[in-house]
N, C-alpha and C positions, 0 to 999 in steps of 0.2 A: 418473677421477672417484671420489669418496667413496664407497665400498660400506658398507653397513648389516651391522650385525653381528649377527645373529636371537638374539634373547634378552637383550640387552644391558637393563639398565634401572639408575638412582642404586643399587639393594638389591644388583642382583648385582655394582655397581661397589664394594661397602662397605670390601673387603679393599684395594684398591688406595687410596683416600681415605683410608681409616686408616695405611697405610704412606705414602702422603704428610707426615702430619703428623708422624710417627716418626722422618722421617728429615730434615722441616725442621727439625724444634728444634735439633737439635748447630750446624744451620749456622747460625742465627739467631744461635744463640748466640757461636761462633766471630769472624763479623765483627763481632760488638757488641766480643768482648775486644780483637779487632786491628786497630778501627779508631779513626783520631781523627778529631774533627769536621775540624781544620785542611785534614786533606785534601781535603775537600771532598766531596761525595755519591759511595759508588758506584755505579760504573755497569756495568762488566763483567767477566768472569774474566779473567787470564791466568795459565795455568797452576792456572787450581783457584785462584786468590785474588784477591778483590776489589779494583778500582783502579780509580780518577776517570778520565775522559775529558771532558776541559774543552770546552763546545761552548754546553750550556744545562742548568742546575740544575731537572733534573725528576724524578729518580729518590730523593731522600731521601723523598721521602714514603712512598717504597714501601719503603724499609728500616725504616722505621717502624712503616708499616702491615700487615707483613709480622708483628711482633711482634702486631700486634694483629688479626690476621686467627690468626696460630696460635691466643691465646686462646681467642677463638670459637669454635675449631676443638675444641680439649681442656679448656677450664676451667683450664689452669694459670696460674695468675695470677703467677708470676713474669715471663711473656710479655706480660700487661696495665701488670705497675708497669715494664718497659723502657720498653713502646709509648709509654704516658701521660708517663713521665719525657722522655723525647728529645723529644717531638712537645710538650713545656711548655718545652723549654729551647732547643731548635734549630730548631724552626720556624716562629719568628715572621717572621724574613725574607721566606717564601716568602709568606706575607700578604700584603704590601704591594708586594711584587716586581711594578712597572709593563711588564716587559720580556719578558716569556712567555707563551703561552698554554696555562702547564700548569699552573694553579689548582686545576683537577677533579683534574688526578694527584697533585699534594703534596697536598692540603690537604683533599681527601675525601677519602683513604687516611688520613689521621692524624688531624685532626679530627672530620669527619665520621662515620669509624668509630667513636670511643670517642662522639662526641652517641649515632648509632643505638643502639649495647650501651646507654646508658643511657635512651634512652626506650624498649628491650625490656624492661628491667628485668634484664639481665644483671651489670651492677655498680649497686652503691648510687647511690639520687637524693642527689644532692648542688647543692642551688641555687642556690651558686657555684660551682662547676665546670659546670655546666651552661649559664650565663648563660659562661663564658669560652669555650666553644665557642662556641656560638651568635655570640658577637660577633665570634669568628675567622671564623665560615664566613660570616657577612654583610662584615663587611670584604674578604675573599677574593674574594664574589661581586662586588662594585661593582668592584673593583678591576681583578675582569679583565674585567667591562661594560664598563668604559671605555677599553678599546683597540679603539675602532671605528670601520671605515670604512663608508661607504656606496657604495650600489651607484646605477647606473643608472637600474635598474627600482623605484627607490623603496626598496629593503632595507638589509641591510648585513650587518659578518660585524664577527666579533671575527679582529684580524690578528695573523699571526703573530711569531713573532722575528725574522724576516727585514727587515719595517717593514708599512709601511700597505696596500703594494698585495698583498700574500700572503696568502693563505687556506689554511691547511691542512687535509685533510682528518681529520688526529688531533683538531681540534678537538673535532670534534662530542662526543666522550667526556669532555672535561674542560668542557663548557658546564653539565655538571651543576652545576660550583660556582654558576652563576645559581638557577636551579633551588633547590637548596637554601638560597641567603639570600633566592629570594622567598619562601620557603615559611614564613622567617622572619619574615616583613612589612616585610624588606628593599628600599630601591629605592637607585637611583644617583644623588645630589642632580648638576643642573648649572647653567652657567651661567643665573643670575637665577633661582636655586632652582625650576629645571624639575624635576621629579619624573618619573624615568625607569622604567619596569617591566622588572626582571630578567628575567620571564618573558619579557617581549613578544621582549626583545633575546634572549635563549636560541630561540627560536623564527624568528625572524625570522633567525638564524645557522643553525638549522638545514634554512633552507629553501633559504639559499645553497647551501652545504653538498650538499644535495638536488640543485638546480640546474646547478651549477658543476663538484662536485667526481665527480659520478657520470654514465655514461652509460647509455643506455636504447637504445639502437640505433635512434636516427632522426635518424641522418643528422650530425649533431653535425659530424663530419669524416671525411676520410679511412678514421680505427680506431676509429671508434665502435660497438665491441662492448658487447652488455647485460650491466650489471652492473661492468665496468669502470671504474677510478678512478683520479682522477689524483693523487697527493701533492700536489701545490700549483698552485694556480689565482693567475692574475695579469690585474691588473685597474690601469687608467690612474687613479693616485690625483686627476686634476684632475675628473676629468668622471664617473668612478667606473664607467664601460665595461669588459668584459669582453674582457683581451685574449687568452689563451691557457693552456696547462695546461704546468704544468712539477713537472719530479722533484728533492729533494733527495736523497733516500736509494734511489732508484729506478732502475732502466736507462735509464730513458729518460722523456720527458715522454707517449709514445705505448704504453706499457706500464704491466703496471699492479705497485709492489709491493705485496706482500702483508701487511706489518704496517698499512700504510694502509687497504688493503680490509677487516680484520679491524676497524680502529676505527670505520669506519663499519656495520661490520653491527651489532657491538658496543653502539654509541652509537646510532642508530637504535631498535634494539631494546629498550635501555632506556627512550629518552624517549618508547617508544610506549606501555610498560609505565605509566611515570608520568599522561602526557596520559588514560591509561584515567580514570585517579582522580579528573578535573576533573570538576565538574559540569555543566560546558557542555563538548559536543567540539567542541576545537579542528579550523577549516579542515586543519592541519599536518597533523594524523593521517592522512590519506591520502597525501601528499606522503611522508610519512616511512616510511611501509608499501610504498609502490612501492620507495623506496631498499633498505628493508632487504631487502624480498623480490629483487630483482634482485641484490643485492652477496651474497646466500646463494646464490641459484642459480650465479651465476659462480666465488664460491668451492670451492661442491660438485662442478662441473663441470672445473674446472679446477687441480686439487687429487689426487695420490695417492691411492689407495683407502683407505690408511691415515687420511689426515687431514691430514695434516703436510705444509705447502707446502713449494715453493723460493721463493727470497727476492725473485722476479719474475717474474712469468708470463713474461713476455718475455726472459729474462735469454739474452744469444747461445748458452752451454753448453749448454743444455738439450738443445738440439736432436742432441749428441753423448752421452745419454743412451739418445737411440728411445726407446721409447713412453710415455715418463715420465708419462705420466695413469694407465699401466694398471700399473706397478708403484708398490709401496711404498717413501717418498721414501730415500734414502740419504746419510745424514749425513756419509759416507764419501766421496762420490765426492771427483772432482781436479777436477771442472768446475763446479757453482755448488754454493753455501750452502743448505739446507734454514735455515729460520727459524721453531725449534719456538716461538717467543716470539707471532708472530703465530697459530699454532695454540690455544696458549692463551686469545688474546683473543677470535678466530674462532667458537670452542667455543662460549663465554659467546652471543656471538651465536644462533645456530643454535640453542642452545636455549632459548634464552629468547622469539625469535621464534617456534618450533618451540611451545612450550606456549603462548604468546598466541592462536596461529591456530589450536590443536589439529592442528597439521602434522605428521605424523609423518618427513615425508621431511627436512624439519630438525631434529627434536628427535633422530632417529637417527643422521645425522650428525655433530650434534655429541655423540655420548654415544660414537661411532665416534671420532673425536678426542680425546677425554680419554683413553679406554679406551686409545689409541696411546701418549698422551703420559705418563702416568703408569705410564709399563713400561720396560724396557730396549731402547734405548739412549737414551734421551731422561731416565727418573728417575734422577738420581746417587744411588748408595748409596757412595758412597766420602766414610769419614768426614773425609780429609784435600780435600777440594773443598769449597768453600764453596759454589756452586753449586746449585740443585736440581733444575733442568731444564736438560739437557744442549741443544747444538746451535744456540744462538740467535744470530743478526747482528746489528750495530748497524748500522754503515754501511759496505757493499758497497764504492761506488762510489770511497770516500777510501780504503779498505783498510786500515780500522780495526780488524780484528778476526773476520778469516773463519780459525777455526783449528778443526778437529771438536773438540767435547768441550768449548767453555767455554759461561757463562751470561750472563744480562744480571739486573740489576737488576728489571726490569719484565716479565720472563721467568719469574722465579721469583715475585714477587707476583701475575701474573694467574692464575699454574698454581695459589698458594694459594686465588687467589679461585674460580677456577673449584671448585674441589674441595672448597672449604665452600660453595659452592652446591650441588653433589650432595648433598654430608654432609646437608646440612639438608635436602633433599628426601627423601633415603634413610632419615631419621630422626622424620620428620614435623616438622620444628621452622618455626619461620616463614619464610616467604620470604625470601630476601636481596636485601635493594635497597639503592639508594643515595636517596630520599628519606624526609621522616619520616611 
């Protein structure tokens, strides 16, 4: 399990978060000169250089927003006129894109970011550009409101790529994009000009979500361990009944991976953050507190002392490791994938739930995480890798891409993200969220 590292705090992380940024920019830079849109979004290293994996267009956001989270990070504004330029010129597809559920990942990473910088007052008010986000991130949120199924017990879930009976549990993190165009005074017009609430449907998914995709250990099944999640939940689209748990990118439908468990602690923890700010509290808030608190405790339990998972709790290898809870993960081995990418998103979690609750046993773990992940062997300091965080998997199970030493796409933007959220803790500067 996760060991706490005594003395750790955002101040005494400051050196490691400044050499984050240090040694993102050349890369940022790099794939900006050596890629073209044609190819399509990258998504992961080989060999230390960026290259498309045709499956589902959800990672441009993050090469985007990757420029625009460096800004933040340093003030250089050559990294704001990239960000602003690409995300004006190449991301309007992902708006309207009826076939995904990853709205929150393109389109808060690009849009959302440069709206936040401008109502901190970080770049100039501009009341047309401002009004052109705004009507991207409202378009964006109806957009992905309205890939939805209903459930049994009266709910329903926004479905995934797969079709209507799929729920994935990465949703929960990209349902921000609701979130944010209600917050616009956004709603989902439908048939007979029914007037639908962003919020309600962002809520009403995350309670699926809650229900569905996580376990609590009563009894559920067979391997109903607390804290456990399934990648994908399926559900009989006639009658809208709940039929079983199944894994895309996972060992198994009855294990759990670990980039999943990281988006819901992740996504939990942020829309517990937001839900604070209503002035009515929301029924959810507890629903979504048991989630996060349970998917942090199993993380931290079931996780290297270092921080850094393997790519399924359950993965067959492990077991020819020995006592792989009680050492530090090995990117190295012959036998499974560590997945520094889910550590990333994980971190976010752990502490952000960790300062909500005044928790110290999560704020420490995930500050024990970053502290891992922004060091050798996981930070790439080699200027010819495009890469920034070393060691991350895409999909195991199709053997797409388990090779020690590359990146992913959304590996390297959650590691920025997390680490301009210390930056700004360790510096006193505003809290970093994703609503306004």
């Amino acid at each position: 399990m996760i060991q706490p590292r005594p003395g750790l705090t955002p101040q005494s992380l400051l050196p490691k978060l400044r050499r984050v940024f240090e040694l993102s920019a050349p890369k940022i830079r790099s794939i900006e000169r050596a890629w073209s849109p044609a190819q399509g979004s990258p998504v992961c290293t080989v060999d230390g250089r960026y290259t498309s994996r045709g499956w589902t267009e959800w990672t441009q956001g993050f090469q985007f927003g990757s420029a625009i989270l460096q800004f933040d990070a340093t003030g250089d504004t050559e990294f704001f006129e990239t960000g602003r330029e690409r995300t004006a010129l190449l991301m309007a597809p992902h708006l309207t894109h009826s076939g995904v559920h990853d709205h929150g990942f393109n389109n808060l990473s690009t849009y959302g970011n440069l709206l936040r910088l401008m109502c901190e007052e970080r770049i100039p008010e501009d009341a047309w550009e401002r009004r052109f986000y705004e009507v991207a991130l409202k378009c964006s949120g109806a957009v992905q409101a309205a890939r939805w199924s209903r459930t049994a017990d009266g709910g329903g879930y926004i479905y995934s790529f797969n079709g209507p009976h799929s729920l994935f549990v990465d949703t929960i993190r990209s349902v921000r994009a609701l979130v944010v165009a209600h917050q616009l005074g956004h709603v989902l017009m439908a048939e007979n000009d029914r007037r639908i609430s962003l919020l309600d449907r962002a809520l009403a998914h995350g309670l699926a979500t809650a229900k569905y995709s996580v376990y609590y250990g009563e009894g559920r099944d067979g391997y109903d361990v607390p804290g456990r999640v399934a990648h994908e939940s399926i559900f009989n689209t006639v009658d809208g009944n709940y039929r079983c748990p199944n894994s895309q990118q996972g060992y198994s439908p009855f294990t759990t991976w670990t980039r999943g468990l990281a988006w819901a602690m992740c996504g939990f923890a942020e829309e517990l953050e937001f839900l604070d700010t209503l002035p009515e509290r929301p029924a959810a808030i507890d629903v979504f507190e048991r989630a996060a608190r349970v998917t942090c405790d199993f993380y931290i339990e079931n996780t290297p002392p270092d921080g850094i998972p393997y790519w399924d709790t359950g993965a067959p290898g492990l077991e020819k490791l020995g006592d792989w809870r009680a050492l530090p993960a090995d990117p190295y081995n012959a036998q499974e994938p560590v997945d520094s990418s889910a550590a990333a998103i994980a971190a976010q979690g752990l502490l952000r739930l960790g300062r909500r609750l005044r928790d110290d046993r999560y704020w420490n773990a995930g500050l024990a995480a970053a502290a891992a992940l922004f060091d050798a062997p996981y930070l790439s300091a080699d200027p010819e890798h495009q890469g920034l965080i070393l060691h991350s998997v895409y999909h195991r199970p199709n053997g797409w891409d388990w090779r020690p030493g590359e990146s992913s796409m959304w590996g390297d933007y959650h590691a920025r993200e997390l680490a301009l959220y210390l930056l700004r803790m360790a510096e006193g500067r505003p809290y970093l969220k994703f609503w306004l």
